[in-house]
Each structure stands twice: as structure tokens, then as C-alpha cells.
One Martini backbone bead per residue (centre of mass of N, CA, C, O) as a GRO file, in nm:
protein
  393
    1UNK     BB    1  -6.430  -0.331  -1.523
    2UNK     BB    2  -6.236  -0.091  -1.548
    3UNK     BB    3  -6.271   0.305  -1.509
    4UNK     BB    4  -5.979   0.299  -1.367
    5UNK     BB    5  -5.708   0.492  -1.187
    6UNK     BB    6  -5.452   0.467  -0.982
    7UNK     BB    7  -5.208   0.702  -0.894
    8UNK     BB    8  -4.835   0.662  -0.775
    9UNK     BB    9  -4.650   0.835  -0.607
   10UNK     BB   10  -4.302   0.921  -0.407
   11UNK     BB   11  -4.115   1.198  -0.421
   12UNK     BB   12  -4.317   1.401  -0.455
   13UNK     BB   13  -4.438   1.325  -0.120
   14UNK     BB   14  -4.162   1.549  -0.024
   15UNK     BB   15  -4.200   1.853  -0.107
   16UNK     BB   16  -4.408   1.991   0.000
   17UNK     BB   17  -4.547   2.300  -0.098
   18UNK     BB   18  -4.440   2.204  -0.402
   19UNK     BB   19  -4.595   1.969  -0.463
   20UNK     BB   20  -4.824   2.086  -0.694
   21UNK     BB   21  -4.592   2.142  -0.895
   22UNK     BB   22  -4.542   1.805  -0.970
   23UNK     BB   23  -4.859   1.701  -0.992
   24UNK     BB   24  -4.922   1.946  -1.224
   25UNK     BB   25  -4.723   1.828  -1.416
   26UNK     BB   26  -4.791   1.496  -1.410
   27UNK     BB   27  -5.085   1.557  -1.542
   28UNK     BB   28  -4.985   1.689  -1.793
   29UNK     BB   29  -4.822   1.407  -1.918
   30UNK     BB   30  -5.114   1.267  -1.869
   31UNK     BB   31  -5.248   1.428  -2.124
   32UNK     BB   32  -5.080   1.380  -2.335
   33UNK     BB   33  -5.066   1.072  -2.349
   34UNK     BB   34  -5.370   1.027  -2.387
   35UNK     BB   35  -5.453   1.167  -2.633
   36UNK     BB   36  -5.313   0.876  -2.804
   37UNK     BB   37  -5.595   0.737  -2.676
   38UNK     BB   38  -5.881   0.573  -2.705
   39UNK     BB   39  -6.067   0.828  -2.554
   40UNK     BB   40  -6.238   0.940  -2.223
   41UNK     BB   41  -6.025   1.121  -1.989
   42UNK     BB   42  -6.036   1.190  -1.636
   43UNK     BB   43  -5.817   1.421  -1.412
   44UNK     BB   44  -5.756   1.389  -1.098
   45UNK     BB   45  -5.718   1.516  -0.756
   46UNK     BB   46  -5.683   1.357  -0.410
   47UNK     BB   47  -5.501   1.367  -0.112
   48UNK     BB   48  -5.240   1.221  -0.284
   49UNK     BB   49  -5.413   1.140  -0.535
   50UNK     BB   50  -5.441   0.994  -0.864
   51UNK     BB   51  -5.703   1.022  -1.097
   52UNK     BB   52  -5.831   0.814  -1.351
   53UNK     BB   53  -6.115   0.856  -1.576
   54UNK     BB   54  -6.352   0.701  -1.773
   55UNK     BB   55  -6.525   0.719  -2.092
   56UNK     BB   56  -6.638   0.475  -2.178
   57UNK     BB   57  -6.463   0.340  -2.398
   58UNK     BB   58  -6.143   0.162  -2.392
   59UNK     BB   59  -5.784   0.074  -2.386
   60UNK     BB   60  -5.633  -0.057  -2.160
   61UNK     BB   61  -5.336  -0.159  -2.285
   62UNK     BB   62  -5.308   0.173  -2.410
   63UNK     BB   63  -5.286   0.317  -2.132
   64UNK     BB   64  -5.075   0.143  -1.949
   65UNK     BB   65  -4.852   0.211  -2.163
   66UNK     BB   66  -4.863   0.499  -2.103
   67UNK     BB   67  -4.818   0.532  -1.861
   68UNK     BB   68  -4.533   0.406  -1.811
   69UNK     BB   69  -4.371   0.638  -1.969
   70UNK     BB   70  -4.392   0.810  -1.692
   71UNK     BB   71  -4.284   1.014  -1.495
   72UNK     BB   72  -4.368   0.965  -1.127
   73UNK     BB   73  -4.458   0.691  -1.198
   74UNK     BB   74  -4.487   0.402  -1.000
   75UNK     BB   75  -4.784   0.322  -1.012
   76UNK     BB   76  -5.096   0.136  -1.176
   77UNK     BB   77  -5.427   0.127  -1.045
   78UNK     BB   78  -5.676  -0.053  -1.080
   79UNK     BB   79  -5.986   0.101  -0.973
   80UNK     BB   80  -6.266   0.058  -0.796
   81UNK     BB   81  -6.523   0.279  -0.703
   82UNK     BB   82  -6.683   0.321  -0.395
   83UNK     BB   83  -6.925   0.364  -0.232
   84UNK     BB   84  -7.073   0.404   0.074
   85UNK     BB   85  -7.291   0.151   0.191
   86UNK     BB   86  -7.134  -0.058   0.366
   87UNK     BB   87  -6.938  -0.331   0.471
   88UNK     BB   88  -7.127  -0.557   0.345
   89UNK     BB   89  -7.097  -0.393   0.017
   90UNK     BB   90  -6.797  -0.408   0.024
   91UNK     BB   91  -6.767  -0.755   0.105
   92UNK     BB   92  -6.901  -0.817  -0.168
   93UNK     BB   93  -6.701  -0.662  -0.392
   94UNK     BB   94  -6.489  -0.830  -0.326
   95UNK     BB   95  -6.546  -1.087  -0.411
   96UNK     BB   96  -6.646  -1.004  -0.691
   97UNK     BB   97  -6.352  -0.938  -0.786
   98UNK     BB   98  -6.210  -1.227  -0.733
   99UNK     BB   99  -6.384  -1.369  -0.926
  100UNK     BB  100  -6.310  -1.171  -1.183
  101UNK     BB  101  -5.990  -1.204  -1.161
  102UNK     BB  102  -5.986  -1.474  -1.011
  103UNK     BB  103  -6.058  -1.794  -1.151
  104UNK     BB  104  -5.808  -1.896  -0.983
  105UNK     BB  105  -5.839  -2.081  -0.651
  106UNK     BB  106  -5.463  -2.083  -0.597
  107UNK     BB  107  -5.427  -1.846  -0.344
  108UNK     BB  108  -5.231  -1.615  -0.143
  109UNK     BB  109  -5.332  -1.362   0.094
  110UNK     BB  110  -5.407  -0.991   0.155
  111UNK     BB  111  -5.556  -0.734   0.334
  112UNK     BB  112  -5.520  -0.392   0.284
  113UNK     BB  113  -5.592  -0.098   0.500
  114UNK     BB  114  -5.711   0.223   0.469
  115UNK     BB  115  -5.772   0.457   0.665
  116UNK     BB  116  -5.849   0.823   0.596
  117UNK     BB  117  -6.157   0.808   0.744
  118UNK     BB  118  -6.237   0.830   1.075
  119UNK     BB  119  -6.538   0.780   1.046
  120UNK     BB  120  -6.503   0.506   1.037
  121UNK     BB  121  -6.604   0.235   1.240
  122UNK     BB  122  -6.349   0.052   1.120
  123UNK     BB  123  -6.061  -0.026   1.164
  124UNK     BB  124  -5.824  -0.170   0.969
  125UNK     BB  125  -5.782  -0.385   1.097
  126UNK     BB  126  -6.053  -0.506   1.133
  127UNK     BB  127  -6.116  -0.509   0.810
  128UNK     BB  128  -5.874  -0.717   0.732
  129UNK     BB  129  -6.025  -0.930   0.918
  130UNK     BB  130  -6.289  -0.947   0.820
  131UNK     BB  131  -6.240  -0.963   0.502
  132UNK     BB  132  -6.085  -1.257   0.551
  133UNK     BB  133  -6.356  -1.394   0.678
  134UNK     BB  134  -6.541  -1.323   0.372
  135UNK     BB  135  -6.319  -1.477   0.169
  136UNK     BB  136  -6.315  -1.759   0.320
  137UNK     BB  137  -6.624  -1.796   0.297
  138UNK     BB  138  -6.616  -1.806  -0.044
  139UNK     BB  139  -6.301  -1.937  -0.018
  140UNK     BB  140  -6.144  -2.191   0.124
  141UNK     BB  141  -5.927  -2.225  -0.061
  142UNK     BB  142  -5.802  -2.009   0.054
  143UNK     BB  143  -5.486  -1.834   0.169
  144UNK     BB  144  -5.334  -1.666   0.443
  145UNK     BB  145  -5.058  -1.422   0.384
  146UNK     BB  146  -4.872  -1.169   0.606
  147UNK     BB  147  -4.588  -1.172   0.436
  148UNK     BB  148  -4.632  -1.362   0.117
  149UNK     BB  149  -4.863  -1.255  -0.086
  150UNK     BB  150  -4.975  -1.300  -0.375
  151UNK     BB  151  -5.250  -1.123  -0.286
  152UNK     BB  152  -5.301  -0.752  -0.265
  153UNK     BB  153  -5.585  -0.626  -0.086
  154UNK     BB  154  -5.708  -0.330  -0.154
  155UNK     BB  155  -5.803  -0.063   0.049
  156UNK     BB  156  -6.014   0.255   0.084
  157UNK     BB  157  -6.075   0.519   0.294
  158UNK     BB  158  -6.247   0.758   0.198
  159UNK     BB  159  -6.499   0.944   0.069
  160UNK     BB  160  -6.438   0.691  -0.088
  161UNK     BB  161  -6.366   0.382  -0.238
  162UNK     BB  162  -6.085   0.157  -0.267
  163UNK     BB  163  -6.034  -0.117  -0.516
  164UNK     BB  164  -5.756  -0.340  -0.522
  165UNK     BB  165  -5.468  -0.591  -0.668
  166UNK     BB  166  -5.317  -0.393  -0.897
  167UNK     BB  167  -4.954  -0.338  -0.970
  168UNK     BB  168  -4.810  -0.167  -1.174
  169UNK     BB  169  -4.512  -0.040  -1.310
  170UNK     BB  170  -4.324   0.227  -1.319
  171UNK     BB  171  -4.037   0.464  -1.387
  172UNK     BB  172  -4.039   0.691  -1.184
  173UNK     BB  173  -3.916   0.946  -1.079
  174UNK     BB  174  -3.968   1.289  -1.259
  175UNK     BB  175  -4.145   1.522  -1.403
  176UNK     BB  176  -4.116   1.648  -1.687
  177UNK     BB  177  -3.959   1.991  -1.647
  178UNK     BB  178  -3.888   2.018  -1.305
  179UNK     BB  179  -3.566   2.055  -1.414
  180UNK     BB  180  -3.516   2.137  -1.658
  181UNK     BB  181  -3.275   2.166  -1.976
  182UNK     BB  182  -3.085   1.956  -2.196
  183UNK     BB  183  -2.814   1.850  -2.396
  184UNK     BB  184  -2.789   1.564  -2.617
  185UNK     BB  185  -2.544   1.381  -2.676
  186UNK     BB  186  -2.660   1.184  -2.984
  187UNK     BB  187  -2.573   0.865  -3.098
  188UNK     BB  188  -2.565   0.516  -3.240
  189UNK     BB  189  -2.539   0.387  -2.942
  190UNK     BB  190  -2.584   0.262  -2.619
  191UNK     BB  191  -2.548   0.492  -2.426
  192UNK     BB  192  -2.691   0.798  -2.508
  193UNK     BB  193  -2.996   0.664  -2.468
  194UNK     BB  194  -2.955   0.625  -2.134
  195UNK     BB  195  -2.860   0.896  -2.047
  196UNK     BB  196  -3.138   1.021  -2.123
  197UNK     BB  197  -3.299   0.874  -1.955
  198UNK     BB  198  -3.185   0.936  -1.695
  199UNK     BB  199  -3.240   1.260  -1.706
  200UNK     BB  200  -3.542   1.245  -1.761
  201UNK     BB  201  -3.598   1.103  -1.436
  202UNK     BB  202  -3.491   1.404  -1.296
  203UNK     BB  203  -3.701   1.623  -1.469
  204UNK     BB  204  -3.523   1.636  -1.765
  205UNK     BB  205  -3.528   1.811  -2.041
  206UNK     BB  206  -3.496   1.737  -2.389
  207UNK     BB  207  -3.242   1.749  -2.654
  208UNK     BB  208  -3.040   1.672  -2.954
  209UNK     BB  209  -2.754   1.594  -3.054
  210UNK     BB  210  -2.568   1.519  -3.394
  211UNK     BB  211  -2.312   1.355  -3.551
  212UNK     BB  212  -2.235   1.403  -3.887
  213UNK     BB  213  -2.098   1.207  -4.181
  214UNK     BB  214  -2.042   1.289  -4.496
  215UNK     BB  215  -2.007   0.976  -4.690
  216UNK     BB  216  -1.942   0.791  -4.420
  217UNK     BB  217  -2.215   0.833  -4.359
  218UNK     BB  218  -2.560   0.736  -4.342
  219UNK     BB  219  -2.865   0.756  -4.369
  220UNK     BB  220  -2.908   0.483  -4.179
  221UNK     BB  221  -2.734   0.617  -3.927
  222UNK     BB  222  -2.942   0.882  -3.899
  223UNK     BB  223  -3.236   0.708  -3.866
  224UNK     BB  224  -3.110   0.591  -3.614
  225UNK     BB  225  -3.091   0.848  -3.469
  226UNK     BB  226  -3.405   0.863  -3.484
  227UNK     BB  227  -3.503   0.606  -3.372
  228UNK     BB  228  -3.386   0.710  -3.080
  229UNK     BB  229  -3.563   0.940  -3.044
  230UNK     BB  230  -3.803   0.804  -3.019
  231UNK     BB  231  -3.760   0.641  -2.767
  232UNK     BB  232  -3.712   0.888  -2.560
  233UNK     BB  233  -3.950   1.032  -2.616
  234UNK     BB  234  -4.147   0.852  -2.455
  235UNK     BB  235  -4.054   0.968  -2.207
  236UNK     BB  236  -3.930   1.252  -2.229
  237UNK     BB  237  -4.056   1.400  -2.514
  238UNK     BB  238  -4.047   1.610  -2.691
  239UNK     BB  239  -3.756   1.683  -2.936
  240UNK     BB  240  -3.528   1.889  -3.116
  241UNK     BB  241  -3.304   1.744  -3.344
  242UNK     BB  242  -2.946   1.806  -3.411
  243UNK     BB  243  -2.808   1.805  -3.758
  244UNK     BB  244  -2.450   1.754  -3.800
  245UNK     BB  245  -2.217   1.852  -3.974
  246UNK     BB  246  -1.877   1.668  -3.946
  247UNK     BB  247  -1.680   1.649  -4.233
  248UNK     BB  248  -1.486   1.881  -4.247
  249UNK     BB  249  -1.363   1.872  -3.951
  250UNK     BB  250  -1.252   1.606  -3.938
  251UNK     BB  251  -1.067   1.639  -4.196
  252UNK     BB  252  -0.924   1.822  -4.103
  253UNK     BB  253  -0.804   1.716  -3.800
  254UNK     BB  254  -0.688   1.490  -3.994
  255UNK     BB  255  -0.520   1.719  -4.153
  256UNK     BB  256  -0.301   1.852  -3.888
  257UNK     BB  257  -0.314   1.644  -3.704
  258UNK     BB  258  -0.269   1.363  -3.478
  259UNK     BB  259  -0.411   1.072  -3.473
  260UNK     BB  260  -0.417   1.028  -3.150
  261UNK     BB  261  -0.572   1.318  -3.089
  262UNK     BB  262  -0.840   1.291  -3.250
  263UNK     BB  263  -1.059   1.192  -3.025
  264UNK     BB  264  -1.055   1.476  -2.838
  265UNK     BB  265  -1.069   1.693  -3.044
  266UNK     BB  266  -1.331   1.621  -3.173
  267UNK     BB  267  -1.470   1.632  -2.880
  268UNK     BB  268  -1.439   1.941  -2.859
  269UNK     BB  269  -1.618   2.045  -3.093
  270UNK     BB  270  -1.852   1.923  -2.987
  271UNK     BB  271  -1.894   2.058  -2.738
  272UNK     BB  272  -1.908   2.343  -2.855
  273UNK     BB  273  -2.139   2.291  -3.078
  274UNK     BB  274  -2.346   2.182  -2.812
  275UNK     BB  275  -2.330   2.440  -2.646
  276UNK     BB  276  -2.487   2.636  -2.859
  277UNK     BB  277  -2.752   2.529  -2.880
  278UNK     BB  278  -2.785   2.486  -2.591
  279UNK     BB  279  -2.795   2.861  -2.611
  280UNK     BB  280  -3.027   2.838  -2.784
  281UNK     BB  281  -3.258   2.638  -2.619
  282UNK     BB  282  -3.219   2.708  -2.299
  283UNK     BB  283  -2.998   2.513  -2.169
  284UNK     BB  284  -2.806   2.418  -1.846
  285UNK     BB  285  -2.693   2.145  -2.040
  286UNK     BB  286  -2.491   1.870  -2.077
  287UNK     BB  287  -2.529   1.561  -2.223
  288UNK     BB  288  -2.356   1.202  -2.160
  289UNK     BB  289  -2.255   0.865  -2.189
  290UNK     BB  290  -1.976   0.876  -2.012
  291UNK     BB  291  -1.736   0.636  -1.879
  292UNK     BB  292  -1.527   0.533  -1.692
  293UNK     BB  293  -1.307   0.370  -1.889
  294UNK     BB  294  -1.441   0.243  -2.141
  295UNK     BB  295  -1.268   0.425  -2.332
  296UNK     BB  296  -1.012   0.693  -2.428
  297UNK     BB  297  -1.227   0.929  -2.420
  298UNK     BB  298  -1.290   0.828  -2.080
  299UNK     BB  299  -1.104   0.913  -1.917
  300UNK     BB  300  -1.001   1.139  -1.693
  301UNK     BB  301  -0.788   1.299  -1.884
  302UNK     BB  302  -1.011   1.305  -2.111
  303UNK     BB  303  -1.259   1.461  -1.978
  304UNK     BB  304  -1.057   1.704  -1.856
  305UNK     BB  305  -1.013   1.777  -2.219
  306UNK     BB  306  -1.334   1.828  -2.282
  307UNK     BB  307  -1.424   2.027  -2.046
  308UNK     BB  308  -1.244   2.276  -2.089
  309UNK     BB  309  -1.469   2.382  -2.307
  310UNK     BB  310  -1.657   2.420  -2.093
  311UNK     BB  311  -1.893   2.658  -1.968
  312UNK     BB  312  -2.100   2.402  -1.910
  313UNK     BB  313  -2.228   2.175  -1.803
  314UNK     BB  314  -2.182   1.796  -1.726
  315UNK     BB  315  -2.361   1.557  -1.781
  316UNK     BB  316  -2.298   1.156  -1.699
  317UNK     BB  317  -2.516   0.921  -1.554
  318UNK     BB  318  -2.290   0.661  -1.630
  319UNK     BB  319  -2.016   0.700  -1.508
  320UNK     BB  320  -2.020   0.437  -1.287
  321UNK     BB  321  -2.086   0.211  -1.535
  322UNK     BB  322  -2.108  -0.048  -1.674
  323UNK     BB  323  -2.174  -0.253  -1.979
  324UNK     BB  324  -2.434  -0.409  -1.829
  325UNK     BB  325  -2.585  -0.198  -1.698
  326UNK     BB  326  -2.642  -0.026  -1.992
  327UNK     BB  327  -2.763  -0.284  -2.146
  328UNK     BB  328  -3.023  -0.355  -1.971
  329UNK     BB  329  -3.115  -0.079  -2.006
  330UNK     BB  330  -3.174  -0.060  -2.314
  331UNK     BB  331  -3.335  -0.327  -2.310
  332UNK     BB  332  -3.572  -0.190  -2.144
  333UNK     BB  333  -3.629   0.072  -2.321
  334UNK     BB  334  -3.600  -0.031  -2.627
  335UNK     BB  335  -3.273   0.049  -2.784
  336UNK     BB  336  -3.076  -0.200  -2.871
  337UNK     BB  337  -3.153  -0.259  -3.118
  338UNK     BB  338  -3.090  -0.029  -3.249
  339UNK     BB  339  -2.784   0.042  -3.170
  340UNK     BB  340  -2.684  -0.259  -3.301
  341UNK     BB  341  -2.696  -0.123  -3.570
  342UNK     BB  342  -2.470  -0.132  -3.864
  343UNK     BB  343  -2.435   0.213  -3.834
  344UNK     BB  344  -2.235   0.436  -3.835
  345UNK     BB  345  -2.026   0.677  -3.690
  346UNK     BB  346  -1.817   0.938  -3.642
  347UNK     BB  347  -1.676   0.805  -3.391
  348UNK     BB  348  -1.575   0.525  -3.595
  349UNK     BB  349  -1.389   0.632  -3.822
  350UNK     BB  350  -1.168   0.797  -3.705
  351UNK     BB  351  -0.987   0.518  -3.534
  352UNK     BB  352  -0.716   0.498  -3.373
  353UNK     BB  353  -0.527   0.272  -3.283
  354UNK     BB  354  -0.332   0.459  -3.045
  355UNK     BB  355  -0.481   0.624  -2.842
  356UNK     BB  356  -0.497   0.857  -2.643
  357UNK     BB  357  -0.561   0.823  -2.259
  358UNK     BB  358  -0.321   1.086  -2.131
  359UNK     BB  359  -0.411   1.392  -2.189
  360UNK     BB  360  -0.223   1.668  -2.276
  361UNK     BB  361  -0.331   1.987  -2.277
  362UNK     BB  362  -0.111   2.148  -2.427
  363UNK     BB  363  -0.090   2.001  -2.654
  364UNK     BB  364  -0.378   2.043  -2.751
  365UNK     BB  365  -0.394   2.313  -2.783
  366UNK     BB  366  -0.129   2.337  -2.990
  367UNK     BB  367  -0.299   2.162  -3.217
  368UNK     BB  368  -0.528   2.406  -3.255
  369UNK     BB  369  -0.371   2.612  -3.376
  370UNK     BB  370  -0.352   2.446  -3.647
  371UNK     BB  371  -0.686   2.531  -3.696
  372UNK     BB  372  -0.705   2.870  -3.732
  373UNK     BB  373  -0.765   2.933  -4.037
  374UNK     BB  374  -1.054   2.729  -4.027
  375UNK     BB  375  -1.233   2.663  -3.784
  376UNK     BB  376  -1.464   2.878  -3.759
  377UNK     BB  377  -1.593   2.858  -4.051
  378UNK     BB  378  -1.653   2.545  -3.994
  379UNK     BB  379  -1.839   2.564  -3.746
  380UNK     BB  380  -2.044   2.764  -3.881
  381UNK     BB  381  -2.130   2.601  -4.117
  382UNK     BB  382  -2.229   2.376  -3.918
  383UNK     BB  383  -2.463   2.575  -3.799
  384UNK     BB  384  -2.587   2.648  -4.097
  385UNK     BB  385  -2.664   2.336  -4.175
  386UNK     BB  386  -2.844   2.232  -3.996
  387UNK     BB  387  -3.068   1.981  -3.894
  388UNK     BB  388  -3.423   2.009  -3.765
  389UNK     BB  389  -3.587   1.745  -3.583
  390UNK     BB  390  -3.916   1.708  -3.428
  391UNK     BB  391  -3.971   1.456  -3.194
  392UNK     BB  392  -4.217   1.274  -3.094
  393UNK     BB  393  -4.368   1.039  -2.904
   0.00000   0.00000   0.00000
């Protein structure tokens, strides 16, 4: 029964003059989207409004799907468009709405009416409560409630019609590409791919490095965090991943420095390697999924001789974090079951019994002296054999 849908924005709608480009970056990743939705479908956008129209058959299911997953829409409102007929063509629509949507006429409503053109004859409270007492006439079953009702049916008054009384929720944010874009380290594990989801929510585009050990780690390692980067991709669009052999490099610090110091270290140069990247990929920042105090290379101390090698930004977007409000959003966007497969990453291979969780700078420094003599070639070689992986979304 639906032809249209009214898409729904929220913080873009505070942009003042450069709102423009924050609603055309939105249309174009939901034309980008709906490409891939079987179907003929034209957006249009009209005084803070945008509105998608279908052409002919197409998958209710798999549009509102495509729909949910794209940043800066909060809602999805199927919705029938009506020429002006007058108020009586109105409430007869709304009636026939009613019929076909609700077959059980066992809730409580509410009409909500917004006037946003001046020159209709009946003003809101107007329309809300004459349209009240036309749809208990037709169905005097149903009660109205003005606090908290089952079923809020809108109405707009424009150059046409909306009436709709359903509202999908969206994922909110803002529409990815308006705000720059960065590298996110991403593992196999549970954080880093909900750090990308929440940079790419506040319209980061993202590319993504994979430190790989082979053959410490397996090719199913490997394939877990493609399919983990596809799962981001679904809400943040394509994105780059380069995957690093990083086997050289762990087994040097691991055969020259103290074994306690090896994460540390170890973070340190993957650090150093997607910094690279990112200014290979012309990316503002790195993104990293570390929360205080989660594990020995999240401390405040741990963090800040990790940060001493970057010479740009780190966003942390999890760092005040517990692990269940991570593991909730893991699960929220489709990534748990994928993270939780039991194939190792290189950062749990040489994991120190008790690792330092204080490190001092100058120690750290000291350490690193230890590996002038092949640290650089191995470094280069691993940037020279990285594998670049295209993810689409």
C-alpha cells in the first residue's frame, strides 16, 4: 500500500546555512544504498523534508533495510501522499489507513497534525480533534489517548499530504563522508569494530589496517576480520583494508626486549605502520577501539607512551566504555557472533604472563634502541607486502 517513504533527520536539521550539504551527502549514500534494493526509486527533498518515491513493484523489506543502516536518518516513515481534496477526502484516508493497517481495532490513539501550510482553513488542535472524532465514528472501539497512545497517527499539511503512523528507528549520526576521514586499527576482536561503527556515526569515513602473523595466526583469523569489516561497511560504505604481515616485526621485539614490555612495543609500531597508511589514504586520524583500563595496554600510562609515536590524532571513541555497554553495541550492529570466533589475532599470541601495565617512557625508549639495527627494513617490508582488500558495502 506504500509508494513513498518520509526520511527523517535530526542534528542535520541545526546546520543553519550549510544544512545543504550535510541533506545532499545524505541523499547521495541513500542512492548509493538503494542501488543494490531491487526496484525504481527517486529522492527528492522538499523544506526539510526528504522523501523517497518508488516506481512500480519493489521489496518493502530490503528498502527499509537499506534504509536503517545509513547514518543521519533517525526515522523511516512509510508514507501515502495525498493531493488536497479537502478536510472530508482527508478523514476518509485516514479511516481507510486505519483499516488497513490496524486489522485489530483493540488500541488507544492519537492524531497529530502539523499546519506547516498557513492558508489550510483548519488549524492542528483543529484538524487533530475533528479527525479524533471521525475515526471514532468509524470505529468506536478504539480510545483516545493524549499521554502515552498505542498508535500516533500523523498528518502534514504541505503543498500535499503526509499521513503515515509508522516510525522505523534509524541509526542517527550524522551522514558519513561530512566529517573527514580516518584509519581504524582493526583486530578480531570485540572492540574495534564498534569504534569504527561509532566514528563512522559522527560521519567519519573509514579505511582499516589488520596486523596479521602468519603463520601464528590462520588464514580464518584473517577472513574473520574481512567479514568483520564488512559488517562496518554496511553502515559506513566501502572502505579500504590493508593487511599487514606483522610476523617479522613481533618476533624481532619478542627476541630483543623483555617480554614484559612486548605490548607496549608491539602497539607502538603497529601504531607507527597505520599512521603510514592513514597518510597514504589522506585520513586525519587513527581510530583505535582501547577503553581505560580494560586490559595492561589501556591504562592512562599505557596509552601515553602508545600516543608518543603519533604525530596525528588518536580518536578512541569507546575509551570511557565498560566491556557490556561494548559487547550490547557489538551485538546492536551484527558484529558479536563474528568477533567471538575463536581465531587468534596477533595481539594474543605473544601475550606476557604479567605484562607491564606502568610503562616508563625512557625505559620504553631504551628498549627500542635494541632494535636499530633491522627495525626500519622490517618495517618497510612489511609496508611493501601489505595486502589491500576493497570491502564493499
Amino acid at each position: 500500500m506504500y509508494q513513498a517513504f518520509l526520511i527523517k533527520y535530526a542534528e542535520i536539521a541545526i546546520k543553519g546555512k550549510n544544512r545543504y550539504l550535510f541533506e545532499d551527502a545524505l541523499i547521495f549514500r541513500m542512492k548509493d544504498a538503494l542501488k543494490k534494493v531491487d526496484g525504481i526509486f527517486h529522492i527528492r527533498k522538499e523544506k526539510g523534508r526528504i522523501y523517497v518515491e518508488t516506481e512500480g513493484e519493489f521489496d518493502f523489506d530490503e528498502t527499509v533495510e537499506a534504509l536503517r543502516h545509513i547514518f543521519g536518518i533517525v526515522g523511516i516513515c512509510p508514507v501515502i501522499i495525498l493531493e488536497d481534496r479537502g478536510f472530508d477526502a482527508l478523514a476518509e484516508e485516514v479511516i481507510r489507513h486505519i483499516a488497513a493497517v490496524y486489522p485489530q481495532k483493540n488500541f488507544t490513539f492519537k492524531v497529530e497534525a502539523r499546519r506547516a501550510r498557513k492558508n489550510y482553513p483548519l488549524e492542528s488542535m483543529e484538524i487533530n480533534a475533528q479527525l479524533g472524532e471521525r475515526i471514532l465514528a468509524a470505529y468506536p472501539q478504539l480510545k483516545v489517548d493524549v499521554h502515552n497512545p498505542d498508535v500516533r497517527i500523523h498528518v502534514e499539511i504541505r503543498s500535499q499530504i503526509n499521513l503515515y503512523s509508522e516510525i522505523i528507528l534509524g541509526p542517527g549520526g550524522m551522514p558519513v563522508g561530512t566529517n573527514g576521514k580516518a584509519m581504524l586499527l582493526l583486530s578480531g576482536g570485540i572492540d574495534s569494530p564498534v569504534a569504527g561503527y561509532m566514528i563512522a556515526k559522527r560521519g567519519v569515513e573509514i579505511d582499516a589496517v589488520y596486523f596479521h602473523a602468519p603463520p601464528y595466526t590462520s588464514e580464518r583469523a584473517k577472513q574473520k576480520v574481512i567479514d568483520l569489516a564488512k559488517i562496518i561497511a554496511r553502515f559506513s560504505g566501502s572502505m579500504r583494508l590493508h593487511i599487514v604481515n606483522f610476523t617479522d616485526i613481533q618476533l624481532y621485539i619478542y627476541d630483543q626486549c623483555p617480554l614484559e614490555e612486548l605490548t607496549i612495543l608491539m602497539r607502538r609500531y603497529m601504531m607507527r605502520l597505520a599512521e603510514h597508511f592513514a597518510r597514504e589514504n589522506k585520513c586525519l586520524g587513527l581510530v583505535t577501539g582501547e577503553s581505560i583500563g580494560q586490559v595492561a595496554s589501556q591504562t592512562m600510562q599505557s596509552l601515553a607512551a602508545t600516543n608518543e609515536v603519533c604525530t596525528m590524532p588518536v580518536y578512541r571513541p569507546l575509551i570511557g566504555f565498560d566491556k557490556q555497554e561494548i559487547v550490547a553495541l557489538s551485538e546492536k550492529i551484527g558484529a558479536y557472533e563474528t568477533s567471538i570466533l575463536p581465531y587468534e589475532d596477533c595481539c594474543t599470541i605473544f601475550v606476557a604472563k604479567h605484562p607491564v601495565t606502568k610503562p616508563n617512557l625512557n625505559v620504553i625508549r631504551k628498549d627500542e634502541k635494541k632494535l636499530e639495527e633491522k627495525i626500519d627494513a622490517l618495517m618497510q617490508a612489511a609496508i611493501e607486502t601489505t595486502e589491500t582488500v576493497h570491502i564493499s558495502e
